[in-house]
N, C-alpha and C positions, 0 to 999 in steps of 0.2 A: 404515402410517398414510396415506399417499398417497390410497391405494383410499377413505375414507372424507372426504377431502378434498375441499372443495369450494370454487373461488373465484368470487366474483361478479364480474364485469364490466362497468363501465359506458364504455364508448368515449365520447374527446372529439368532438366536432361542430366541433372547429376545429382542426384537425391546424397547425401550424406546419412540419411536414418539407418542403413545398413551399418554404418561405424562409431553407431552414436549410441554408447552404453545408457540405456533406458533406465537398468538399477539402479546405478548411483550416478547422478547427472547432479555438478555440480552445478550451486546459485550463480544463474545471470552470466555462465562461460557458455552457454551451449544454445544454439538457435534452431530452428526448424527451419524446412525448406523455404517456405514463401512469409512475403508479407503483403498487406492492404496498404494501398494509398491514395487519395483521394485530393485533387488539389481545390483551393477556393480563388475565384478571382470573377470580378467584374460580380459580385453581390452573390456569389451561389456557389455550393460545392458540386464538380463537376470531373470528367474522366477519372470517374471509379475503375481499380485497377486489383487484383492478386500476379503477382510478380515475384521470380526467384528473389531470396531475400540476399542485397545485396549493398554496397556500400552508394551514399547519399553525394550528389555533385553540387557545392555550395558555390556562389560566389564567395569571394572572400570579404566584401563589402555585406554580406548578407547581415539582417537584423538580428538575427538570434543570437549569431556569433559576438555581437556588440553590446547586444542591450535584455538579451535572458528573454528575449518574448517568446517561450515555452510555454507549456502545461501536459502534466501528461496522467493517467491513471495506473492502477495494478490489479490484476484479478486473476483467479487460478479456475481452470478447467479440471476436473476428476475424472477417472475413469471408474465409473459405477459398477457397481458387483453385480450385474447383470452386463456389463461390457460396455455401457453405451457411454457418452460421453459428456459431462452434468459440468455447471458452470454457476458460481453462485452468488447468486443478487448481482447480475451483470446489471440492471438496467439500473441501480441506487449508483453503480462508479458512473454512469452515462448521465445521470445526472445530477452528481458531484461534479464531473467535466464542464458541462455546462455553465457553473458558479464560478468555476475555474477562469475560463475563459471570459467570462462577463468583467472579474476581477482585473485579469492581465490583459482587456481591450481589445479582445480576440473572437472571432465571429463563432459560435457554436455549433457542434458538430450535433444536427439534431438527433434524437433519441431513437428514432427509426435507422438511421443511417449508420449511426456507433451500432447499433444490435445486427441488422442486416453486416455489415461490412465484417463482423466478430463472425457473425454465424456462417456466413462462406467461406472464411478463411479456415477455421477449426475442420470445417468439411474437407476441406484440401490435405489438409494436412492432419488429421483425425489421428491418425497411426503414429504421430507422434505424443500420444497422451498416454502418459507412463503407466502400471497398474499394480506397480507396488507399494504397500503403506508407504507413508509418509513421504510421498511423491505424488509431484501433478505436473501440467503445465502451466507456465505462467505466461499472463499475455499482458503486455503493456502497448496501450493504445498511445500516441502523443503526436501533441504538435506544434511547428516550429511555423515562426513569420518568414516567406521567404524573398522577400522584396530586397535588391540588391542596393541598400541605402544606407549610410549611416548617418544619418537627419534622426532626431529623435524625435520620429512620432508613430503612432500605430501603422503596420506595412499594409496593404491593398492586398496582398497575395500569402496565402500562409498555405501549410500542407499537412494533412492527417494520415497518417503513419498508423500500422499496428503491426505488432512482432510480437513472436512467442519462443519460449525454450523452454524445454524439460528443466526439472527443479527437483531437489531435495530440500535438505532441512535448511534454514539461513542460521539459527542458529544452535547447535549441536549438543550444548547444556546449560544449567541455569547461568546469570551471567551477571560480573557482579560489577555495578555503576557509581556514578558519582553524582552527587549534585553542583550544578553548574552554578555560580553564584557571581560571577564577572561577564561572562557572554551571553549573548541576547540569544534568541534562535529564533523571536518573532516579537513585535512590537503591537499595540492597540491601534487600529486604525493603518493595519500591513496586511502582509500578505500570505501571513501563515495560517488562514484555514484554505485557501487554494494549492494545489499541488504543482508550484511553479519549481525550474529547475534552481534561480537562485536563492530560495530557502534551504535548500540544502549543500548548498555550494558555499553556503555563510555559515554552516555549522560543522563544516568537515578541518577546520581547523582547532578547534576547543576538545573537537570527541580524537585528534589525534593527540592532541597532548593529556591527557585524560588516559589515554593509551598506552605511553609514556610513563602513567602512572601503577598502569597495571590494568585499568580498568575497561571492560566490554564497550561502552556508551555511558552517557551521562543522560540527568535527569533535570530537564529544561526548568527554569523557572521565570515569573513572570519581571519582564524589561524595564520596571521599574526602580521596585523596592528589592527582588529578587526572596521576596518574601512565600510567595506561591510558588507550587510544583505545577508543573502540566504536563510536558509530553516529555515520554523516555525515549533518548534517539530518535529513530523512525514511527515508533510505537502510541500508539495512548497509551494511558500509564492506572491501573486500576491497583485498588487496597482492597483487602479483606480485614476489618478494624471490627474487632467483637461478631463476629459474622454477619457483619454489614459490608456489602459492595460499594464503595467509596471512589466517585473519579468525579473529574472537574469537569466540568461544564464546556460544551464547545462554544466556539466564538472565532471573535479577531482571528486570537495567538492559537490555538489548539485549531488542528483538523477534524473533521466528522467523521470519524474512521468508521467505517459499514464493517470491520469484525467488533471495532468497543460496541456497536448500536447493535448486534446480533448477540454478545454477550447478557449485556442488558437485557433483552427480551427474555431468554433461555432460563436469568434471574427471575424474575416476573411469574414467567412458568412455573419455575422452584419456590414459586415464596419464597424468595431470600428475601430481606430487608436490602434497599440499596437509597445509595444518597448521591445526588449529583450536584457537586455544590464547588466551591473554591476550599482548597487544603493548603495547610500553612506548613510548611517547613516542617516547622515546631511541632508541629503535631504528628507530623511523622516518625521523628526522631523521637519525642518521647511518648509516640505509640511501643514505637521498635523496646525502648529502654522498661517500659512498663508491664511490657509481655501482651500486649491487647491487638498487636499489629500481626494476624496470624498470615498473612499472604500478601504479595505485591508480583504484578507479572505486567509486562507490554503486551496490546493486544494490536494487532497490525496485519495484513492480506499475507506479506511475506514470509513472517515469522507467526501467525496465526496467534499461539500465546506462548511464550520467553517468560519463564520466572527468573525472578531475583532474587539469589541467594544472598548478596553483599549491596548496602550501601554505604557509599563515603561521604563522610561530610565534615567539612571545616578540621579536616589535617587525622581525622578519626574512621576506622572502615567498622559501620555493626553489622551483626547479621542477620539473619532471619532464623526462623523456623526448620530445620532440615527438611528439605523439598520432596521427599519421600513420607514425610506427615502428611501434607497438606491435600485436603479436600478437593474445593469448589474449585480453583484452575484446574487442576486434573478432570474434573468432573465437564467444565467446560469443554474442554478441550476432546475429550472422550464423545458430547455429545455432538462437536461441530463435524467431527472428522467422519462419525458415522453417517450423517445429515448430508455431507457434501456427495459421500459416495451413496448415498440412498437407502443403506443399511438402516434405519428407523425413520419413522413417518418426518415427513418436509413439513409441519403444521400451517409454519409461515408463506409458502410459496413462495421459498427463495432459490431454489433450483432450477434452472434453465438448458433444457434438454436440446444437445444436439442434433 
């Protein structure tokens, strides 16, 4: 499909990358010059475009505004110790999106088209790819229904977006959480392993009051009994339990997060011992109280991997390990970050060079 592809390009006249501090660029304030967009209608995505990055002209009857028919992804570009510009496992978010959009009734941006439309735009805008540790670019592809209707049914018209900005750390040290034991964040038979925008618009009230308490993010459990752990905030949510790698299982309510499935493999590599199964509360807590709970951290695109120093539960905060012991997340995290900038062998071919 590629071959038959065509994007327009119009370059901005007023580049910002001259006043845009590369070193420390905070999360999600800071944009690059251009973005990709691609509209869909009459059955086909069609006037592929790179365009100064610029603000969006909605009806006000639009569907998205009414009824959340979003989905969007997130993935970081690196600038590799030989300069060039490495992007990792783009095509596992491309088709994650895919599920995504199958889920919220939304026509798919096929897999050539997300890769091609990613790999022009990074070209344009290359020199925005920072080269300092613990910085990248972040590029968030998304898309919105854009039919001017508020009738609740799937729109005929929707548009695919991608935008990037320079990024540091999201989160700055370990962080200490709650477990959620009243509010849902996904239910069985919903729509929280798809990356839609009203999953997270239904959870930004519980992690504010939780906030309220002192605490970073909270630790989702399952909609029912409120008996299971699953995902921390935005993050999967991994144990280290006797030096077994401990996380629950995706589905429904948990996302397939492509850093928790790069972790996992890196174990595998390690012979570490690991378990993917359903975790009970209870077992948490009295892993934490029996001393056999050596590590827990979120593994997530943005925050890469966030350990947890503190957890709260039921009116009680324990804590862990002092995060300066701990092994295998350090170890993780030491092997993703060399991996992404190229610094030791890619085994997997999950690097995607510019």
């Amino acid at each position: 499909m590629t071959e038959t592809m065509n994007i327009s390009l119009t370059r901005t006249t007023n580049s910002r990358l001259k006043e845009t501090d590369l070193e420390n660029p905070v999360f999600g304030k800071i944009y690059s010059d251009h973005m990709f967009i691609a509209d869909y209608c009459d059955g086909d995505w069609q006037d592929l475009r790179i365009e100064p990055y610029g603000n969006i002209n909605l009806s006000p009857a639009n569907t998205t505004l009414h009824y959340a028919s979003t989905i969007f992804e997130g993935l970081k570009a690196h600038r590799g110790i030989d300069g060039s510009v490495l992007v990792f496992r783009p095509q596992a978010n491309a088709a994650r999106m895919v599920k995504s959009a199958e889920r919220m009734c939304m026509p798919p941006v096929p897999e050539d088209l997300f890769m091609y439309a990613m790999t022009e735009l990074l070209r344009v805008d290359q020199e925005w790819v920072p080269s300092k540790k613990g910085t990248s670019l972040y590029i968030r592809p998304f898309q919105i229904a854009m039919d001017p209707y508020i009738g609740i049914r799937p729109s005929d018209t929707y548009t695919f977006y991608i935008i990037t900005g320079p990024v540091g750390s999201y989160y700055s040290e370990p962080v200490k959480v709650k477990i959620e034991t009243h509010y849902t964040r996904a239910a069985a038979g919903g729509t929280g392993f798809a990356k839609t925008g009203g999953n997270y618009a239904a959870a930004l009230y519980p992690a504010v009051e939780a906030a309220k308490e002192g605490y970073n993010q909270l630790i989702w459990t399952d909609g029912i009994r409120h008996e299971y752990v699953e995902e921390s905030g935005t993050m999967n949510l991994m144990f280290v339990i006797n030096d077994t790698l401990v996380t629950a299982p995706t589905g429904d309510t948990i996302l397939k997060g492509i850093t928790r499935d790069s972790i996992l493999q890196l174990a595998k590599d390690e012979g570490m011992a690991i378990e993917e199964r359903p975790i009970k509360v209870s077992e948490v807590m009295g892993a934490i109280e029996n001393g056999s709970m050596q590590e827990a951290f979120g593994a997530g695109t943005a925050a890469t991997i966030t350990p947890i120093k503190t957890i709260g539960f039921d009116g009680k905060d324990y804590d862990l390990p002092p995060v300066e012991n701990w092994k295998y997340a350090s170890n993780f995290l030491d092997l993703l970050s060399k991996i992404k900038v190229g610094a030791i062998s890619d085994a997997h071919g999950w690097l995607y060079r510019i």
